[in-house]
N, C-alpha and C positions, 0 to 999 in steps of 0.2 A: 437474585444473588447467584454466581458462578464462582466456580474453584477454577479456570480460564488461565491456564500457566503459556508462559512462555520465556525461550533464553532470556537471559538479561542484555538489554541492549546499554551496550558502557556507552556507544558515542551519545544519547541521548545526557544520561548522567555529568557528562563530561561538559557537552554545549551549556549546559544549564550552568553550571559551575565558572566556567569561564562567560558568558555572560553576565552571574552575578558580580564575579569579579573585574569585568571592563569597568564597573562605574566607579573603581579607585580612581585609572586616568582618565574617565570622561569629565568627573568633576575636579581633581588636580590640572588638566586642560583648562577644565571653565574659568579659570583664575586667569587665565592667560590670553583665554578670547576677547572677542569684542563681544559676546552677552553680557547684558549687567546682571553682578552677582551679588553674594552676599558680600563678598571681599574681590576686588580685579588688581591686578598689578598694576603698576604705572603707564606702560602702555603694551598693547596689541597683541599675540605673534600671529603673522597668518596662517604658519603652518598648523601651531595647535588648535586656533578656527576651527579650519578645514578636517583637523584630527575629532575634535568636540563633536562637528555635525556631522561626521562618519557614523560615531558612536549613537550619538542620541538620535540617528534616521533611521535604524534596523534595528537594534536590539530588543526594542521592550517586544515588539511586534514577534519575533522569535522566541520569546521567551513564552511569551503566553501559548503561544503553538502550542510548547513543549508542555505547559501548565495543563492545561484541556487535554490533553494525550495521556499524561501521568492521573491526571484528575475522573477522566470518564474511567481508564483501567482500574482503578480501585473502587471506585463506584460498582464494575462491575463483580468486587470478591465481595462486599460488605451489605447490609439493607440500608436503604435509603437514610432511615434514622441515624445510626451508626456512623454511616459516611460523612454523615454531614456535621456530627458531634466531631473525630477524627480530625477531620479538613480545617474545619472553626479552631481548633485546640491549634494545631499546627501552623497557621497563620495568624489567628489571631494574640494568641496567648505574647507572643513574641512582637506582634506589634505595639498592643497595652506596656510589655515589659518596657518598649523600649525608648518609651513618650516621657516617664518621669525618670530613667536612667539614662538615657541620652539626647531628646531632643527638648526637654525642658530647659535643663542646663545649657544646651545649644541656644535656645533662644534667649535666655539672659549673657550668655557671652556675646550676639551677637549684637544687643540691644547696649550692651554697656561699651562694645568696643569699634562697633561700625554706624555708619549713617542709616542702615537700610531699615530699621522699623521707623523710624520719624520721631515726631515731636509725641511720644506715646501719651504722657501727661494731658495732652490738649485733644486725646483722639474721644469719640462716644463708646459707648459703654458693647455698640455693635462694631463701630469700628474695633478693639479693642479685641474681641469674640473672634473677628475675620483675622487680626493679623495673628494673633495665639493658632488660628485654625491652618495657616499658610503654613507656619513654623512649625507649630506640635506635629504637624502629619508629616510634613515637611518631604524627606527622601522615604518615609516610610508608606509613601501613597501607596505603592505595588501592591504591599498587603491590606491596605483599606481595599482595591479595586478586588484582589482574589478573593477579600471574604465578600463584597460584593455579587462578584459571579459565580463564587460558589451556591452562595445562597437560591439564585437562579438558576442555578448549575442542577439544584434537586428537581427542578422542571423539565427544563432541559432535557437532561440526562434520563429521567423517565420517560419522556415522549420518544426519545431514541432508542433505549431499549426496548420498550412495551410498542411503539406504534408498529403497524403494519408495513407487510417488507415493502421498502425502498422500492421503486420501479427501478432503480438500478442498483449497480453495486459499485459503480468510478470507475470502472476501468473502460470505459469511453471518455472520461473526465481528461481537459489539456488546459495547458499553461493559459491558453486564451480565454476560454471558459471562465477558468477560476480568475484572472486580472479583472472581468468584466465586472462579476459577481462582486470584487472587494472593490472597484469600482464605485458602483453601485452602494456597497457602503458606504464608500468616503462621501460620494452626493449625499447620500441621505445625510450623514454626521455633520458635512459644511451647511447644510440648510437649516439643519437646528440651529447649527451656531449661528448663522446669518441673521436667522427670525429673532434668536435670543437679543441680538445687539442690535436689531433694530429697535424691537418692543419691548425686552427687559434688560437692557445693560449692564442694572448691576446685578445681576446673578452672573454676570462675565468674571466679576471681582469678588463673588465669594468662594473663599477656599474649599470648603465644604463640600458646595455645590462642583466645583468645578472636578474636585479627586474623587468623588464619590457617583455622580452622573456620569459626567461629561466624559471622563479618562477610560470609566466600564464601559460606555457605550461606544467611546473608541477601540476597542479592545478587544470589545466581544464578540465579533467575527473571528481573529485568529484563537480566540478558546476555541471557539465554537469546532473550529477547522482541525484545530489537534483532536478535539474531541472524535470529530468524522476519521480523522487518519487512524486510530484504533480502531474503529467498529469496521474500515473499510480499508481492508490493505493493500489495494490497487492505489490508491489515493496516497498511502503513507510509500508505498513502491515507487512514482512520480516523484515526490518530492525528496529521497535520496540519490534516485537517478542524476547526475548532470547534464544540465541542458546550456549548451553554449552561449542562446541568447538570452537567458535568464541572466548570467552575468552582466553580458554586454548593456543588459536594460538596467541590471541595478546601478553601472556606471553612470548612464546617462542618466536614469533620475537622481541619481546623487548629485547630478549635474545641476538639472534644475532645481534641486532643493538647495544646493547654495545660493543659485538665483533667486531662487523667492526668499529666501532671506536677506539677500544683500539690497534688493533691490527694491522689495512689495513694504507694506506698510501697515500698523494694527488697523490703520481706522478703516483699509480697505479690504482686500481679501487676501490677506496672510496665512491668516488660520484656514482657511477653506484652501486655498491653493497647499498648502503644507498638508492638510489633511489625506487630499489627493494622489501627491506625489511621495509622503510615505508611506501609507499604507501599499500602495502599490509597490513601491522599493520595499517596503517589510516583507510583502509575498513573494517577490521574487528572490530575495535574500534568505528565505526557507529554503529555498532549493541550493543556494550558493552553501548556507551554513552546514546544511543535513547532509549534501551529498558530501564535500567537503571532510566534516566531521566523521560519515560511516567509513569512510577511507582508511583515515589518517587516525582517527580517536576511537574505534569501535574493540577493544581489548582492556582486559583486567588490568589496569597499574596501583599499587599501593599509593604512590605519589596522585593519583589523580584523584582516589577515592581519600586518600586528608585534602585536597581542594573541595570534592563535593561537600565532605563533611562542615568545611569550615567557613565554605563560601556565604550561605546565610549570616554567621555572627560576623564576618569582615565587611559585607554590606554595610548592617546593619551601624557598624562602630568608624566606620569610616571618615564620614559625613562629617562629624563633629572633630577630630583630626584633620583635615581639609582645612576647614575653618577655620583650625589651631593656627595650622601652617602657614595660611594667606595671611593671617593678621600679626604674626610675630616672626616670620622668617621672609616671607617674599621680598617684604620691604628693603630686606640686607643683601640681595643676591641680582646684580643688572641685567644677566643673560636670564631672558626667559626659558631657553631652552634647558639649561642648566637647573633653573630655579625646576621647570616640569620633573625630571628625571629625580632631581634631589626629593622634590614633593613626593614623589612614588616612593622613594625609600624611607624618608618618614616616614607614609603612611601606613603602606604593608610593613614595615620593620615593627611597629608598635601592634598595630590592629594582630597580628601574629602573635606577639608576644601575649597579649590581652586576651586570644584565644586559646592560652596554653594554661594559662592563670586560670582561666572559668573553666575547664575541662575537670579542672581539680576540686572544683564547686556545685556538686548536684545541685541545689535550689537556681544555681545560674545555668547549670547546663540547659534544666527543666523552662527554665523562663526565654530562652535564647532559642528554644527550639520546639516548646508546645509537645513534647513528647514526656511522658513519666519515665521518671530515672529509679533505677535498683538502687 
């Protein structure tokens, strides 16, 4: 345990916030894409396509950065027991709250008013178990995977403080190094997948499995990595630098990532080539996001700090407002752009108001957030 101070870094605080809150318009987009969702409009828009898999190719990958970075530094104030009671309370408690408060009831509005669970009545008693498992965890995976890598996080996180020093300390570490290294992840990640669908397929289709393995083990190189940029600030110094062709590279994989989407296929190597080209765009999009953000967001604002505050519970309520919106407003509005933009203000206009309502509610502040309230 260390008492380990240092300034408050606001852009960190900030990226994290506004990454939580991208996923208003990445799933008010998804309405609009060509993914099938729970609910699509009638037809297409390309731009919000293009806009969707902007968002869902970097962000979760940046986040977890930021996750591992916040997660090893309080590791380092608390003992290990401690930390990990904390961390559990603080993801978990808010994930339990919000399966019978919001994605329960999600999934019976979804089931009463769209095609997407099926003929439920005629499913098996495992079928049944999988689709409940798709839906209850549903947008709430992130903190299934955090308490996930927390939990290995107490491993981890011990072997880096306690083991013996480093033969280095990163500051020989470069942009090529590290592509190769996450690289190198992504093979290993597409070869499980590959092995899985060749010899057990359906663990492809169980929910469970797939939020709970599959998503941490995609993931968990960039904790890992935030985790390293605290204990080694040559490493956290690289990636708020900007580096010219780090952009220009997360262009071009953005690039191919629309190609393998438009063009690849489940039964061939979609998820493996996707594996590939985002994780590699999520590492390079650390350096776009952080140098970026220490610029331009690294300063105290009041307005930023009610976004960090409230960016958890507007995730978390959002989801089920999306869905409101596709299935009883989309239908009424023919421009999808319009319908996009309009969606946005439903969603934050309500989800906002919902957060000002539970502020006034200790027992919900506490459940919304795993923290004890006075």
């Amino acid at each position: 345990m260390t008492t380990k101070k240092q300034e408050r870094e606001y852009f960190f605080d900030s990226i994290r916030a506004y990454l939580m809150l991208l996923g208003v318009p990445f799933h008010v987009s998804l309405i609009y894409s060509t993914q099938l969702w729970s609910v699509n409009s009638p037809a297409p828009s390309e731009w919000l396509t293009l806009l969707n898999d902007f968002i869902h190719a970097f962000r979760m990958q940046v986040f977890f950065v930021i996750s591992g970075y916040f997660s090893y530094m309080l590791y380092l104030r608390y003992s290990s027991g401690q930390w990990l009671k904390v961390r559990l309370e603080r993801v978990g408690i808010p994930m339990l709250a919000a399966i019978p408060l919001l994605t329960l009831p999600q999934f019976f509005m979804i089931k009463a008013w769209t095609t997407k669970i099926g003929d439920w009545h005629g499913f098996s008693l495992y079928q049944k178990f999988n689709a409940l498992a798709w839906d209850l965890i549903s947008h709430l995976w992130f903190l299934l995977v955090l308490v996930v890598l927390t939990t290995l996080g107490l491993w981890l996180f011990r072997w880096l403080r306690d083991g013996k020093g480093a033969k280095t300390d990163y500051s020989d570490v470069t942009w090529t190094k590290l592509t190769f290294a996450i690289l190198l992840c992504a093979l290993a990640w597409g070869a499980i997948r590959h092995l899985l669908f060749l010899y057990a397929p359906l663990m492809l289709g169980d929910g469970l499995f797939n939020y709970a393995v599959m998503q941490s083990l995609f993931f968990l190189p960039f904790f890992v990595l935030g985790a390293l940029s605290w204990k080694y600030p040559a490493l956290k110094a690289l990636f708020v630098k900007p580096v010219p062709w780090t952009f220009i590279g997360s262009a071009l994989a953005f690039v191919a990532y629309v190609l393998n989407q438009t063009y690849s296929r489940g039964e061939g190597w979609l998820y493996e080539i996707d594996a590939i080209v985002s994780m590699t765009m999520g590492l390079w999009m650390v350096n776009v996001v952080f140098s970026l953000g220490h610029r331009l967001l690294n300063s105290h604002s009041p307005r930023v700090t009610y976004l960090v505050n409230a960016s958890l519970f507007i995730y978390l309520v959002h989801h089920p407002l999306t869905i409101l919106y596709g299935i009883f407003v989309v239908p009424h509005i023919t421009s999808n752009t319009l319908g996009f933009f309009t969606g946005l203000l439903f969603v934050f206009g309500i989800a906002f108001l919902l957060y000002e309502f539970h502020l006034r509610i200790p027992f919900l502040r506490f459940l919304f957030s795993g923290k004890p309230q006075r």
